[in-house]
C-alpha positions, 0 to 999 in steps of 0.5 A, a space after each residue: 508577476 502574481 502569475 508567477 508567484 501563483 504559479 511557484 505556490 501551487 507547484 510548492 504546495 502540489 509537491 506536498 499532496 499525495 494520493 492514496 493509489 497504493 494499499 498494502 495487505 497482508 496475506 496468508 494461507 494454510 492447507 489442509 493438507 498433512 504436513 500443511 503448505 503454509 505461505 504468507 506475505 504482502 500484497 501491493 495493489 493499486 487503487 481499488 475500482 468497482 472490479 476490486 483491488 488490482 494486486 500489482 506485487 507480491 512478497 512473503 514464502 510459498 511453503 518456506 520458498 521465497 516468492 520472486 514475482 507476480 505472474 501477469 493477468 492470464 498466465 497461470 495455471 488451470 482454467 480459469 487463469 489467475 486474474 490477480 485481483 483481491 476483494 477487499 473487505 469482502 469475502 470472498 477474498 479471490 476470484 475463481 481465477 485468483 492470485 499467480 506467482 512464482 517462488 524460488 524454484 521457478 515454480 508458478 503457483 495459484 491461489 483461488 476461491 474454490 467455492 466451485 470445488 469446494 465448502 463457501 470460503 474455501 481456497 485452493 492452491 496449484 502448483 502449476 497444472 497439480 492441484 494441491 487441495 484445500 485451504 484457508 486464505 486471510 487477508 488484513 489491511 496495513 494500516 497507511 502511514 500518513 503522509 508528509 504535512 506541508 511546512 513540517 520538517 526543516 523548512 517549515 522550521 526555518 520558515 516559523 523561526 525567521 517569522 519569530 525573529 521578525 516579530 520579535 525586532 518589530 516588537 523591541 522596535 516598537 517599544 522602544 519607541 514607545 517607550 519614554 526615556 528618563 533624562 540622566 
């Protein structure tokens, strides 16, 4: 029997912990270009390993162009190919190979360290194979919600106040046996 309840316990309690394997980050970029190319969103990535930030969803506008997806690792757009992974908190931010995505037009779209081409911190952006010029890049942290505390809610109140009740009767219990009665 204490196995079991061993067992129900850990698997209650398991339910409540959560891993940080998600971060959120929020991005933008502007061209240098007249009239700019402005674009700007949220990037999703998984957890971070000693190669950076694996960037797994994107959403914002690319040029006031809603952005509909992620280009896999490889696929896009001059060589190098985008490999889509953000350095975070360090700069520079992307690779040479960058960030790919796709935006309402169906076009596919590369954001890139330009360091190669260009001044230290500086980006560039593709439109496919046409090189678009050179831009800044901005990435900040969203600060994490935390997460739910085990026994909080609706349950855990039911819990504390069933634990409340029990007390209280187990206290009148108690003085009234205590207590002396006068004769009347």
């Amino acid at each position: 029997m204490k196995p079991l309840v061993t067992s129900v316990c850990a698997l209650i309690l398991g339910s409540f912990i959560t891993q940080a394997d998600a971060a959120l980050f929020d991005w933008s970029y502007t061209s240098s270009l007249a009239p700019p190319i402005v674009a700007g969103g949220t990037l999703t990535t998984g957890a971070a390993d000693a190669g950076g930030f694996d960037i797994i969803g994107i959403t914002g506008t690319f040029n006031t162009l809603t952005i509909t997806g992620l280009l896999a690792p490889g696929t896009c757009c001059l060589a190098p190919p985008n490999d889509n992974i953000l350095f975070f908190p360090g700069t520079p931010f992307l690779s040479l190979g960058g960030l790919g995505f796709t935006d309402t037009n169906n076009d596919q779209v590369n954001l890139y360290f330009g360091g190669a081409r260009g001044a230290p911190d500086t980006y560039h952006a593709n439109l496919g194979n046409r090189f678009l010029g050179d831009g800044d890049f901005e990435v900040n942290a969203v600060p994490s919600v935390p997460g739910p505390i085990a026994g909080a809610g609706l349950p855990g109140l039911i819990f504390a106040s069933g634990g409340l009740l029990g007390w209280w009767r187990r206290r009148q219990k108690y003085l009234t046996l205590t207590t002396p009665r006068i004769a009347s």
